[in-house]
C-alpha positions in Angstrom: -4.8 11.2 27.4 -7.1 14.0 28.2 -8.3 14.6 24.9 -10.8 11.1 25.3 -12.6 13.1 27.8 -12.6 16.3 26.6 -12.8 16.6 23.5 -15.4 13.5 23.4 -17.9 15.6 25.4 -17.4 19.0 23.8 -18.4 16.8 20.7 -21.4 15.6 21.9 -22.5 19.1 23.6 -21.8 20.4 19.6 -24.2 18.0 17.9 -26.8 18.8 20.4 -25.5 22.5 19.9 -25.8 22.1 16.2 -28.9 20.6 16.1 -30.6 23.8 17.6 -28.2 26.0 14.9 -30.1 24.5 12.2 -33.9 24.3 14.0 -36.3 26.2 11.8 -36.1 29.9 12.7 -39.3 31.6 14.3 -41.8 33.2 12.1 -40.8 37.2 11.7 -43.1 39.5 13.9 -42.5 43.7 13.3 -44.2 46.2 15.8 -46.7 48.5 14.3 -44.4 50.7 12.4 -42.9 48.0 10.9 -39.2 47.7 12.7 -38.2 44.0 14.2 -39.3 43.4 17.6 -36.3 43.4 20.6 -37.6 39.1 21.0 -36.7 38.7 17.3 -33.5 40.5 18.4 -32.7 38.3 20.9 -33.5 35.3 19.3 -31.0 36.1 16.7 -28.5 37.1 19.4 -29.0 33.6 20.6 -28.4 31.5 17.8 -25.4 33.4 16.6 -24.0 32.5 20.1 -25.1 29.1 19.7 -23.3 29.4 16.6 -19.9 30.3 18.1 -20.2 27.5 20.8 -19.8 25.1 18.2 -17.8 26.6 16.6 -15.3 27.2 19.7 -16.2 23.4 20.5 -14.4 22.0 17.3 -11.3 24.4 18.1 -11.4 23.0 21.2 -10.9 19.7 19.6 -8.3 20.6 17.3 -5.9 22.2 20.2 -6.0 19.0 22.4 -5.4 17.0 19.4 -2.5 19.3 18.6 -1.5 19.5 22.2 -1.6 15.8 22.5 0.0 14.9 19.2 2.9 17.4 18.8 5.1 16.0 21.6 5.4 12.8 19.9 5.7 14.5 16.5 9.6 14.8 15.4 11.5 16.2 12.4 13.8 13.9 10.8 17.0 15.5 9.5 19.4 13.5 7.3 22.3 13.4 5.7 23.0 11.0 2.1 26.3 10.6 0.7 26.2 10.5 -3.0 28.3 9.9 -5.7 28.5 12.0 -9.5 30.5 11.1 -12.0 33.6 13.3 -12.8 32.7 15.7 -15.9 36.5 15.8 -16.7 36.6 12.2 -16.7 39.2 11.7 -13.8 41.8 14.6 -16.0 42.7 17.3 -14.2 39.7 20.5 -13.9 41.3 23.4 -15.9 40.1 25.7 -13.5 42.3 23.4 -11.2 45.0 23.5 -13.3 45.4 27.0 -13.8 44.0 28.8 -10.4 44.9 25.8 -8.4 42.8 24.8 -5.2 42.5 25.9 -2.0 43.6 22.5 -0.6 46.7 22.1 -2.8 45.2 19.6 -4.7 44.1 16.9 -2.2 40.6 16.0 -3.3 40.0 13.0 -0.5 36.5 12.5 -2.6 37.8 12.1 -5.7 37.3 7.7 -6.6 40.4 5.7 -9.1 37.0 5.7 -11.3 36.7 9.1 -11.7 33.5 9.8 -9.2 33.7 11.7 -6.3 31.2 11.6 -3.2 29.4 14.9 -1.7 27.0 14.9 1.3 23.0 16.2 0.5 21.1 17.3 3.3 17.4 16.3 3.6 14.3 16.8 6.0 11.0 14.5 6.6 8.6 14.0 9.8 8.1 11.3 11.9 6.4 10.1 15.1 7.1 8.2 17.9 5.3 4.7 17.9 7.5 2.7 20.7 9.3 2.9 24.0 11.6 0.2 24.8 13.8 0.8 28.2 15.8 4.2 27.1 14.9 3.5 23.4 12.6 5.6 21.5 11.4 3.9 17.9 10.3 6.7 15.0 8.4 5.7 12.4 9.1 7.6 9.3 9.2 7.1 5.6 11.9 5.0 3.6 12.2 7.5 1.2 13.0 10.1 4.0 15.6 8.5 6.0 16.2 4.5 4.2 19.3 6.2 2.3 20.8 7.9 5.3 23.9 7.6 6.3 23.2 10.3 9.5 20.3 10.7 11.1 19.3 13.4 13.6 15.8 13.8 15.3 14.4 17.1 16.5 11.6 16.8 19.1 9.0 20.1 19.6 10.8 21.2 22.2 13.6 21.6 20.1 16.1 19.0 21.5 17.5 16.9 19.0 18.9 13.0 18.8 21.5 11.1 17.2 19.3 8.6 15.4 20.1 5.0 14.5 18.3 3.1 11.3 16.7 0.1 12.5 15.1 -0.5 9.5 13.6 0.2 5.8 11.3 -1.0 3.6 11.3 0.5 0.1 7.8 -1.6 -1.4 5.9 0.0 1.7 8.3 3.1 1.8 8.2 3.1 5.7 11.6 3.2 7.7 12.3 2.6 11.5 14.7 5.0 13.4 15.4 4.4 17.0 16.9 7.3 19.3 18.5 7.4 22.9 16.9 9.4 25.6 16.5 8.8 29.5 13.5 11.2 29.5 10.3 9.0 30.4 8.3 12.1 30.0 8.6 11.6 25.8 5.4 10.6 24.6 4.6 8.0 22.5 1.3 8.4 19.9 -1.5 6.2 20.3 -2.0 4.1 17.1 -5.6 4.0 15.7 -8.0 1.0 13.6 -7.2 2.6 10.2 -9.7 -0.2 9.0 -13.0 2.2 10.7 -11.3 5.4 8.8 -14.7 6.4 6.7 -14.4 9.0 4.0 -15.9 12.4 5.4 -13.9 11.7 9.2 -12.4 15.3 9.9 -8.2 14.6 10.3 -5.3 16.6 10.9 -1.9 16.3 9.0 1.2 17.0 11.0 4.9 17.6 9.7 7.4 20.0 8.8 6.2 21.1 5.3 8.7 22.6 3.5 10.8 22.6 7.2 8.2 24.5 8.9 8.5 22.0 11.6 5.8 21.3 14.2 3.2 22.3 11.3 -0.5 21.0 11.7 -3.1 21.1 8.6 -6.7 19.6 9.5 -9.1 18.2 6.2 -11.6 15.3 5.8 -10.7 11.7 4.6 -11.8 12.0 1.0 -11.5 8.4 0.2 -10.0 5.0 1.3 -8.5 1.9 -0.2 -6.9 4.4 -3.0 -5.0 1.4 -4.9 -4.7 2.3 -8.6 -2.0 0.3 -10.9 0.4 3.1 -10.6 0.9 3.2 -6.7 2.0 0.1 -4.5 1.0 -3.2 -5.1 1.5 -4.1 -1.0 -0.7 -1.3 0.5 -3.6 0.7 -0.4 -3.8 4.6 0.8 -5.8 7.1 2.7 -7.2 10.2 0.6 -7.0 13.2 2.0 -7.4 17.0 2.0 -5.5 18.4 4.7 -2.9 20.2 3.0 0.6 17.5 3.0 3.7 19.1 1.4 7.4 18.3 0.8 8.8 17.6 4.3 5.2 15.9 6.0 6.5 12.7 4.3 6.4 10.5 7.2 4.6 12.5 9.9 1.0 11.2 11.0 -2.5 11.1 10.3 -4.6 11.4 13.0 -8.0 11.2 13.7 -10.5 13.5 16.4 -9.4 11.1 18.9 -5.5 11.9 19.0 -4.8 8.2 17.2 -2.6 8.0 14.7 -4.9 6.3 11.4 -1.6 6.9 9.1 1.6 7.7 7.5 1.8 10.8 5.1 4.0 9.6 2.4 3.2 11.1 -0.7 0.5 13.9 -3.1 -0.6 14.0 -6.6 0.2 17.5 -7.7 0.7 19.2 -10.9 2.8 22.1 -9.0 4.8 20.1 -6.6 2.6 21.8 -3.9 -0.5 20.6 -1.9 -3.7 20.6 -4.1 -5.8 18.6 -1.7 -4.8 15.4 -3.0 -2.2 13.8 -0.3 -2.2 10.2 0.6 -1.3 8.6 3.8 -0.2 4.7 4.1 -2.9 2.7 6.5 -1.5 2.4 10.1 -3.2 -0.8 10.1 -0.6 -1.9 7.0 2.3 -1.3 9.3 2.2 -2.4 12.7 3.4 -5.9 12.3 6.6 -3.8 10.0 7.6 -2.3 13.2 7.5 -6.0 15.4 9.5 -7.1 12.2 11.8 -4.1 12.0 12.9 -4.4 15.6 13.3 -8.3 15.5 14.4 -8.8 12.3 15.9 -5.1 10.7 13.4 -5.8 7.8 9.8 -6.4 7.0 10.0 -10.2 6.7 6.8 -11.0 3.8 4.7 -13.9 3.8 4.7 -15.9 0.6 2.2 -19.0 -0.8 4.3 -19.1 -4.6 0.8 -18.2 -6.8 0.9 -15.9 -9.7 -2.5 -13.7 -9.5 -4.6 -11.6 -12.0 -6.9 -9.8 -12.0 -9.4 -10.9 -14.7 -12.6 -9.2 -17.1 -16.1 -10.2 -16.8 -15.9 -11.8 -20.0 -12.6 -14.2 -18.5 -14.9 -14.5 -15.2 -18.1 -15.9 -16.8 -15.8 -18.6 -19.1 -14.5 -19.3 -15.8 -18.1 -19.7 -14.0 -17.3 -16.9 -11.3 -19.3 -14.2 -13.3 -20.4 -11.5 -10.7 -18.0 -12.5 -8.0 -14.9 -10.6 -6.1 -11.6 -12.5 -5.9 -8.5 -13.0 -6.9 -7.4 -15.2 -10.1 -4.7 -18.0 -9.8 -3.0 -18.0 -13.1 -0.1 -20.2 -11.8 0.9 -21.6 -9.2 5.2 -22.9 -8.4 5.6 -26.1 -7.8 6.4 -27.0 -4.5 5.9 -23.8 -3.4 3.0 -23.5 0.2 0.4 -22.6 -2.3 1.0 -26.5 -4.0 1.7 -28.1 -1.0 -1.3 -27.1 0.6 -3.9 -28.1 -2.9 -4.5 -24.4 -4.6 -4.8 -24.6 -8.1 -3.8 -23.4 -11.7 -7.1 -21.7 -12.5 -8.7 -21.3 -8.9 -10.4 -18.5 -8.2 -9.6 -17.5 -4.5 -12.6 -15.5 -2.7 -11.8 -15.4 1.0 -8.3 -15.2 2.9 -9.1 -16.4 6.3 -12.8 -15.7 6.3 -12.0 -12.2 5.2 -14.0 -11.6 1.5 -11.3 -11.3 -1.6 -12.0 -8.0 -3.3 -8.7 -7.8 -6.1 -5.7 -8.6 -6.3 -4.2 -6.0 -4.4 -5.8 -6.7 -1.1 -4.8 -9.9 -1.7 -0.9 -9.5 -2.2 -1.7 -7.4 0.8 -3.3 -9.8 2.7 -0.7 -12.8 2.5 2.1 -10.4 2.8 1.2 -9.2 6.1 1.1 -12.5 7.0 3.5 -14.1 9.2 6.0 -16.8 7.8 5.6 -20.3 9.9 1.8 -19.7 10.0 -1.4 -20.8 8.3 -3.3 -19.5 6.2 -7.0 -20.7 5.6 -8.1 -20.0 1.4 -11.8 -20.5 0.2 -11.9 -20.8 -4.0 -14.1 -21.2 -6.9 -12.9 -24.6 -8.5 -15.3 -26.3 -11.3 -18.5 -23.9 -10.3 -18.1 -25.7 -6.8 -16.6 -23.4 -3.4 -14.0 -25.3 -1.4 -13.2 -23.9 1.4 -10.3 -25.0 4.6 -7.6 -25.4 2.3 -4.7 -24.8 4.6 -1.1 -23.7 3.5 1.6 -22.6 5.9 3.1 -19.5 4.8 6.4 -19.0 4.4 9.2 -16.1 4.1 8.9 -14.7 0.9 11.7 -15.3 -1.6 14.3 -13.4 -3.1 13.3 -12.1 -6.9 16.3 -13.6 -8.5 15.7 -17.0 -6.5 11.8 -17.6 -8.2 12.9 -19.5 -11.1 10.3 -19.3 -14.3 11.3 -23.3 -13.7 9.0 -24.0 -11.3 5.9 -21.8 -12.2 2.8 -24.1 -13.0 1.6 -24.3 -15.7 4.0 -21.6 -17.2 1.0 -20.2 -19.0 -2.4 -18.4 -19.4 -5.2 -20.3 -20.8 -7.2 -17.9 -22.8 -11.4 -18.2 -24.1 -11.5 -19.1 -27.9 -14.0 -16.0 -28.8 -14.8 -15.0 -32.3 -12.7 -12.5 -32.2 -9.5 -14.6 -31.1 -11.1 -17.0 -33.7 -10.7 -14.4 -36.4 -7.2 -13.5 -35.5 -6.0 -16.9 -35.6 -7.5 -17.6 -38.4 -9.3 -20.3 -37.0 -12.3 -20.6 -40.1 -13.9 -24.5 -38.6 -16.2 -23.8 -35.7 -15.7 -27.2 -34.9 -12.8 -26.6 -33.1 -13.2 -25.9 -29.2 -10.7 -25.2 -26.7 -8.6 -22.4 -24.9 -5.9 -20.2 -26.1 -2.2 -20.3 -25.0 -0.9 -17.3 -23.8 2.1 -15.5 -22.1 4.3 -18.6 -22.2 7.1 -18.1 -19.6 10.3 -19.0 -20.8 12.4 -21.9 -19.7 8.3 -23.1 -18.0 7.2 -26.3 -18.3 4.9 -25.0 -20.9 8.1 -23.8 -23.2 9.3 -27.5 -21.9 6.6 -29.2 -24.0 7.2 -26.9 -27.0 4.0 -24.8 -26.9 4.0 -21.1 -28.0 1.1 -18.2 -27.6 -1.6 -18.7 -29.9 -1.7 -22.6 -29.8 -5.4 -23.8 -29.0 -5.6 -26.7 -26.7 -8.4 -29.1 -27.1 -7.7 -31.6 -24.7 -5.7 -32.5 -21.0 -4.6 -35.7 -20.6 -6.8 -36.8 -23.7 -10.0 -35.7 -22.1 -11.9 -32.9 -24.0 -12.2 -29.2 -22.9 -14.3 -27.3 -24.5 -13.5 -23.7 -22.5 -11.6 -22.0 -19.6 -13.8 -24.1 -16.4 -13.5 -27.2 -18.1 -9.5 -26.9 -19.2 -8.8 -25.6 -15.4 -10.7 -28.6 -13.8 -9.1 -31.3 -16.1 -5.4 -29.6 -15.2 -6.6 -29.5 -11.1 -7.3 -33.2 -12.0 -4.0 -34.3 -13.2 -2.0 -36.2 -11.1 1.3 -36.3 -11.2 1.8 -35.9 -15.1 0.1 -34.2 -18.0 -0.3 -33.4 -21.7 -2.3 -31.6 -24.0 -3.5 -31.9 -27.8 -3.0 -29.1 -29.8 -5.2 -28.3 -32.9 -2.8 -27.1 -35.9 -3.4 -27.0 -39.5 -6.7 -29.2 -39.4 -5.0 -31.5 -37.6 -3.8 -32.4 -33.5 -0.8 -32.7 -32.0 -0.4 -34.5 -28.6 2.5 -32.6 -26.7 5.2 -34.6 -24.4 4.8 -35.6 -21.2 5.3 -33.1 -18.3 6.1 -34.7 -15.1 5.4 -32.5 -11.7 
């Protein structure tokens, strides 16, 4: 592409530019009456050009970009049928009945259950991310096209395309559409390392806001690795403030270079209109989806089978990991890669590969991205000691309705026995040391041995715990069977024995 040329060395010839913009001026000197010398003149003359150079420079940038970028860059035009349910519950409409209707009656939408189907129209962006033979792949936004039952794609030069789903992912919300052209000349974007995107790199948004197709908008990165509870648990998001509106969804992010760094997909507005707050999905997240959405029609996750938290300070330091980043495994289903391979009820994982744990998120992230059939190399925190190399082959990530609360390991949360918990138990003799029972999953092996949430255990497999490392360790110790004693009413209780 040109742009790596250009645009590179009008860059550099900017800085340098720049630099001299912002040099201290010279000191002021007036002729005898007191008016500004023709030098001083001049000199001001000169910066202000200097000034403009840069300034010409950046446009520079921003129309190879553009001029780059916008032949890949499509509008995605679909059509949805719905369904609504009859308001005259299947009777006839009076309006019908008395004025009669223009097709004597014959309502081919109308269902035997009184619904009837219509067709809504709809409009996203898109951009071109793959050229096989005559077939040109689109990556767009589920929400955009994953309902469609037509698609049509508009290039820049206005042509437009039948296009084909290929296929959607609605946890990601990113959707594959494939088109047909013999044209070799169709360009296809250049993806980008969304993993160097730094908050404060200048980008440029590009869409059909609101159908203004062919639209560009240009902002900084204002933050990365946006992953708060309420937005997807399987990718994190680029901040930024290039103005994204109603019909950008799916159309790219792209950096000075002409890469694409990521998917527009949705804003956080109080108006429904751009307030500087849009956020774009990391390309990095889905460039294996689109390998899995050609050989597979779906994004095929990777699964190990552990249930993680994310846990408090207070949690962490009971646990021995105070001050460290990772990812708590609260259970763990039996015979599931994660069990097969040796991770633990209670382990706290820290690296993925060699790549540092920071929450949860990245984690679920991490191992979903993760191709089923290969291996997967966990360091964690077990007993205050790091064990690292414990390998477990990933596989294809179940069905919801298939992960049975049957198999999930332990089938509880242990909890630390504070003063507080102390006091809302009721709990008066300080004698008695242990862990709390919490969030007991039905039909679990823990409802299996009759416990319930607020029992205190004060001993695995009649060995004495006296807080969250020690319980953990003693269950990672088990072999084969355990049981527990239960402190109740100034007395214990020993529970059956589980058998795993």
């Amino acid at each position: 592409m040109k742009i790596f040329t250009k645009s590179l060395s009008i860059i550099a010839a900017a800085t340098m530019l720049t630099t001299a913009c912002f040099a201290a001026p010279p000191k002021e000197s007036k002729s005898a009456s007191g008016s500004s010398s023709s030098t001083e003149r001049s000199v001001s003359a000169q910066t202000a050009a200097q000034a403009l150079t840069v300034v010409e420079a950046l446009q520079t940038t921003f129309r190879s970009v553009s001029e780059t970028l916008l032949p890949s860059v499509v509008e995605v035009d679909v059509t949805e049928t719905k369904t609504y349910k009859d308001p005259f519950g299947g009777m006839t409409n009076p309006f019908e009945f008395f004025f009669g209707r223009p097709d004597n009656g014959n309502d081919e939408n109308k269902k035997d259950d009184g619904t009837r189907e219509y067709e809504s129209k709809g409009l996203g962006s898109g951009v071109i991310v793959r050229k096989s033979g005559t077939t040109f792949y689109v990556l767009t936004n589920n929400h955009v096209a994953g309902s469609a039952t037509k698609i049509s794609v508009k290039l820049n030069d206005g042509r437009e395309f039948e296009g084909k789903l290929v296929g959607t992912d609605a946890r990601i919300d990113i959707a594959l559409v494939s088109f047909e052209s013999k044209d070799d000349s169709i360009p296809v974007a250049k993806l980008g390392d969304s993993n160097n995107v730094m908050p404060g790199d200048i980008c440029m948004a590009f869409g059909a806001p609101l159908g203004y197709s062919q639209s560009v908008t240009q902002g900084i990165v204002s933050a990365t690795g946006r992953s708060e509870s309420h937005m997807s648990a399987v990718s994190d998001y680029i901040q930024t403030d290039a103005a994204i509106n109603q019909g950008n969804s799916g159309g790219p992010l792209v950096n000075i270079y002409g890469e694409v760094i990521g998917i527009n997909t949705w804003i956080a507005s109080s108006s429904g209109g751009s307030v500087g707050l849009g956020f774009a999905i990391p390309i990095n997240n889905v460039k294996n989806a689109i390998d899995s959405f050609i050989k597979n029609g779906k994004i095929v996750y990777g699964w190990v089978g552990v249930s993680l938290l994310e846990v408090n300070n207070e949690f962490k330091k009971e646990l021995g990991v105070e001050g460290m980043d990772g990812a708590f495994a609260g259970e763990v289903f039996t015979n599931s890669p994660a069990f097969k391979g040796g991770i633990k009820p209670g382990d706290f994982i820290i690296e993925l590969n060699g790549r540092s744990v920071k929450n949860v998120n990245q984690l679920v992230r991490d191992v979903g991205s993760l191709e089923a059939g290969t291996t997967a190399n966990f360091t964690v925190m077990r007993g205050g000691k790091r064990l690292s190399d414990i390998i477990v082959k990933v596989e294809e990530r179940a069905k919801e309705n298939e992960i049975s609360n049957n198999k999930m390991w332990p089938g509880f949360l242990a909890m630390p026995l504070t003063d507080e918990s102390r006091e809302q138990l009721k709990l008066d003799d300080k004698r008695v040391q242990g862990v709390i029972v919490a969030n007991v999953e039905e039909k679990s092996p823990a409802a299996s041995l009759r416990l319930q949430n607020g029992d205190v255990i004060t001993a695995v497999n009649g060995k004495k715990v006296t807080n969250l490392a020690e319980f953990y360790d003693e269950l990672a110790s088990a072999q084969k069977s355990v049981n527990f004693d239960i402190y109740s009413n100034g007395g214990t209780i020993t529970t059956g024995t589980y058998k795993f």
